[in-house]
N, C-alpha and C positions, 0 to 999 in steps of 0.2 A: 734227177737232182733239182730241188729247189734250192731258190734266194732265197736267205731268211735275217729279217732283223730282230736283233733281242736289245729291247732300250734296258738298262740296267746288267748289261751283259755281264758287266767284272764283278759285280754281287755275290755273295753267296748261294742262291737259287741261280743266276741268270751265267752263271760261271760253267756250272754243273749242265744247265740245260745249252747251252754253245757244244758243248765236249759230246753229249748225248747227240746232238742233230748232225755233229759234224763225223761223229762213229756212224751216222746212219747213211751218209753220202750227199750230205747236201751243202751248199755256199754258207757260211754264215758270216753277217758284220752283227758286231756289236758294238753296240753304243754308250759310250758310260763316261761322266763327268767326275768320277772319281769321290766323291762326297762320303758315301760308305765303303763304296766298290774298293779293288785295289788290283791292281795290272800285276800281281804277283797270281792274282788266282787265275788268270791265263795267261800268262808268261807262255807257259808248258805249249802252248798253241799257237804260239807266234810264228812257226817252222811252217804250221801246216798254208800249205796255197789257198786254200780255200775258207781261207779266215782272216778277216779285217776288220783289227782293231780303231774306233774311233771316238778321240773324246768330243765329247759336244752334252749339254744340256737340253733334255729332252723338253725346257721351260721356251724354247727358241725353235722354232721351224727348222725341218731337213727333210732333206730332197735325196731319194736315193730308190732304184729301180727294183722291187722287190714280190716275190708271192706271197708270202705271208710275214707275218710284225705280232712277236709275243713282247708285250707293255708291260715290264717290270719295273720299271725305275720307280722308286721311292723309298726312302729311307723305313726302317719294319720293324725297329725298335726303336721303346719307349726314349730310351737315352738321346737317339739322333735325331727323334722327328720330334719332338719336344724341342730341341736347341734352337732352332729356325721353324716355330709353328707357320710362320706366311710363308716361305719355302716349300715347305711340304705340302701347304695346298697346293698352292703353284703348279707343283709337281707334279700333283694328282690331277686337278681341273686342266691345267694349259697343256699336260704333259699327254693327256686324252685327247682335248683339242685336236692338237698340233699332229699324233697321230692318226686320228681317225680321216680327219683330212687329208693326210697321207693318203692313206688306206682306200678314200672316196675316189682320191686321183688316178691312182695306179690298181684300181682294183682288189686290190689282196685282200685277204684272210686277216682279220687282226683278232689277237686276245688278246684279254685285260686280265692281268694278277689283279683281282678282287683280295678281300681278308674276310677272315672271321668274325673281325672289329664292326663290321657293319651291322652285326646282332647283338653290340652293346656289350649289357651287364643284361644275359636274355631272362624274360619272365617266362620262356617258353623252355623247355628241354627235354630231349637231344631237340636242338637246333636243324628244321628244316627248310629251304628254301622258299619256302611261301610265311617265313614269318619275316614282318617289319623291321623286328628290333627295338632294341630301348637302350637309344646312345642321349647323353648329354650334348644338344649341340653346343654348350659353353664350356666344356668343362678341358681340362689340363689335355685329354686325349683327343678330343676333337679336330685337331687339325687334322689328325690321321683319317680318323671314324669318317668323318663328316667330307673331307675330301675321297675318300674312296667309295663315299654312297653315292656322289656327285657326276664320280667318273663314270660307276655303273648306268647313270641318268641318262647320262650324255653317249654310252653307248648305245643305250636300247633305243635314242632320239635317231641316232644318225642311220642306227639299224631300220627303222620303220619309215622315215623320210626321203631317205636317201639310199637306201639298198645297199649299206653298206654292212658285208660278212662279218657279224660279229662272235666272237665268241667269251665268255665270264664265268672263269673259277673262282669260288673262295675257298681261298688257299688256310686253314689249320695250322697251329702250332707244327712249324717244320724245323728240324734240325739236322744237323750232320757235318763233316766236315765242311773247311770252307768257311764257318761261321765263324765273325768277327770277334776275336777275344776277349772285347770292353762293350759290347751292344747292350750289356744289361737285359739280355734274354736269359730266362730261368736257367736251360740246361748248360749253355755255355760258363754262365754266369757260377754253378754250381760246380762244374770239371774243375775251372779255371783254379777257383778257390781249393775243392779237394786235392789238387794235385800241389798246390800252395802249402797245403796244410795250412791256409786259412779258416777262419769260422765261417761257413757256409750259413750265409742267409736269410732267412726266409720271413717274408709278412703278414703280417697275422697270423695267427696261428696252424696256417699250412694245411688247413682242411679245402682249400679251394681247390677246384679241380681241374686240370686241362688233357685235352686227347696229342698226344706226339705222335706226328710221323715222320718217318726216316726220308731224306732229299732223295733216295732212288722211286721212294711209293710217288712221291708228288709229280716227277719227272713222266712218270708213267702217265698218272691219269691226264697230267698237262699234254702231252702228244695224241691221248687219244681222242680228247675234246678237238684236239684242232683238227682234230680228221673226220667228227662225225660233219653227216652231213647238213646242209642250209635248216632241214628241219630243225636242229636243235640251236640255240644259241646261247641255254643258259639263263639265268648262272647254278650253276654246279658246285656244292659242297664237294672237297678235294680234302681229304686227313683221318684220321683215324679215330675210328668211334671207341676205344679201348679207353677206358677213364683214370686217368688216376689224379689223386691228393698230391700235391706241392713236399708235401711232406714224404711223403711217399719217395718219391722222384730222388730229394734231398739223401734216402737213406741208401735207395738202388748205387745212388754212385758214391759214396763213402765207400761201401762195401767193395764195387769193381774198381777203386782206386785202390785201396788197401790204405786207405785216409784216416788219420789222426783227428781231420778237423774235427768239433764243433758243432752243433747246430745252434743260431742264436735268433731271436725275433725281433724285428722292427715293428713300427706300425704298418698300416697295408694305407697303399698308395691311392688318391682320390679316383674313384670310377674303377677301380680295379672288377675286373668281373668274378664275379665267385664261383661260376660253372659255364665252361663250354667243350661242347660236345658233337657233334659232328653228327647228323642223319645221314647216312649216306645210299640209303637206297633208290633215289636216282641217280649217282654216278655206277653204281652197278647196274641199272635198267640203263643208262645212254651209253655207256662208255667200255661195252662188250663186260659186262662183270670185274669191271676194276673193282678192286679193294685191296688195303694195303696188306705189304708181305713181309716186312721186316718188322721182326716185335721188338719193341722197346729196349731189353737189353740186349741186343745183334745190335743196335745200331747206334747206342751209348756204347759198348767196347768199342767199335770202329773210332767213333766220335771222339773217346778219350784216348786214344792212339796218336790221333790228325796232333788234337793241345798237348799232348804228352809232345811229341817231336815238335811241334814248334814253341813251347815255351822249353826247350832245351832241358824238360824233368827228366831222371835216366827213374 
């Protein structure tokens, strides 16, 4: 049995991975200031002994005896890390800090939920780990982009100066239950409305493309990264190389709703990326041949099950 902390536990991702470590037999705390997170998505885990909930802001030191620290905390859509841009750096730079430091004290294991954001709007595609990226660092998504290349900085610093065990996935368009039903994330974004029988959508003209993977693939390759050994540290492409159009997406779930909506077009939002795509042949060469296992619709049906019963649609 390990101690394990998850900052951003109550999250969508960080909810999912508590329920995962604590199925595997180990202590978990999580940590969560509630911002996105919400104490309903582990409610379910309150019972079990070997789970302690605690609110705290990962922008603020904390002390707590542990083996390993998965750094999830930050808000992962556009709608909530927009609202507070200084926050969300915050989040990202202090919130690394303040862990790694941790981490330097007590030894542990730490990883960092990196993003995909970190490769911009990419001129390179599929997207692999040795490319830069081409973010705007002024523009409307920066606070995100730009705090999460920061954090990576400041790990690979702490990694090479101070021997501390780092480890960094960037994490892919993830979905699945669990996800917040106003985040203004495409898929949820598009359930929410089909099951509404609202007009679903979509900007620009819906040729842009993004790869989805299901929160059980993510969970997966996130456990085995923490397990390889001191030789790897990352960062690791974590999502699915499967491509699809916006448009596309928009029509899979009309259809598995049995929806009335709509499709209607906006303009497309400043920095919006027009393709990403995921390389992922080195998390298959470090990570025992991870790759994801749930296709797209397996885990949009689940998906629209979760918002079907909690927006009360029969």
């Amino acid at each position: 049995m390990k101690k394990i902390l998850v900052t951003g536990g109550a999250g969508f991702i960080g909810s999912h991975l508590c329920e995962r470590l604590l199925k595997e037999g180990h202590e978990v705390v999580c940590m969560d200031n509630y911002f996105t997170g919400s104490k309903t998505n582990v409610v379910h885990l309150l019972d079990n002994p070997y789970f302690e909930l605690v609110r705290h802001d990962v922008t603020m030191p904390y002390f707590v005896e542990v083996d390993e620290i998965y750094n999830l905390a930050c808000p992962a859509s556009p709608i909530h890390y927009q609202y507070n841009p200084i926050k969300t750096i915050k989040t990202s730079v202090m919130g690394a800090i303040n862990m790694l430091g941790l981490a330097k004290r007590i030894k542990a294991t730490i990883l960092q939920a990196s993003t995909s954001e970190v490769y911009g709007d990419p001129a390179v595609h599929p997207q692999t780990e040795d490319y830069w990226g081409n973010v705007n660092p002024i523009g409307t998504r920066s606070c995100y982009d730009e705090g999460k290349r920061c954090a990576e900085s400041l790990f690979i610093n702490y990694h090479s100066q101070n021997d501390v065990k780092i480890k960094i996935v960037r994490i892919f368009n993830t979905y699945g239950t669990r996800m917040h039903p106003n985040d203004g994330r495409v898929v949820s974004n598009f359930i929410v409305q089909a099951l509404k029988g609202e007009d679903i959508t979509i900007y620009g003209e819906g040729t842009q493309t993004r790869s989805f993977q299901y929160i059980d693939d993510l969970l997966e390759g996130m456990l085995r990264m923490m397990n390889t050994g001191d030789h790897f540290t990352g960062p690791v492409n974590i999502g699915n190389p499967l491509e699809f159009k916006i448009i596309e997406l928009a029509e899979k779930i009309i259809a598995l709703t049995i929806s009335k909506s709509k499709i209607i077009h906006l303009p497309l939002p400043a920095d919006d990326p027009i393709q990403r795509k995921p390389n992922i042949d080195l998390a298959r060469k470090e990570l025992n041949g991870w790759e994801p296992n749930v296709q797209l619709e397996e885990g949009l049906v689940k998906t629209i099950e979760y918002f079907r019963n909690l927006l009360n649609i029969k």
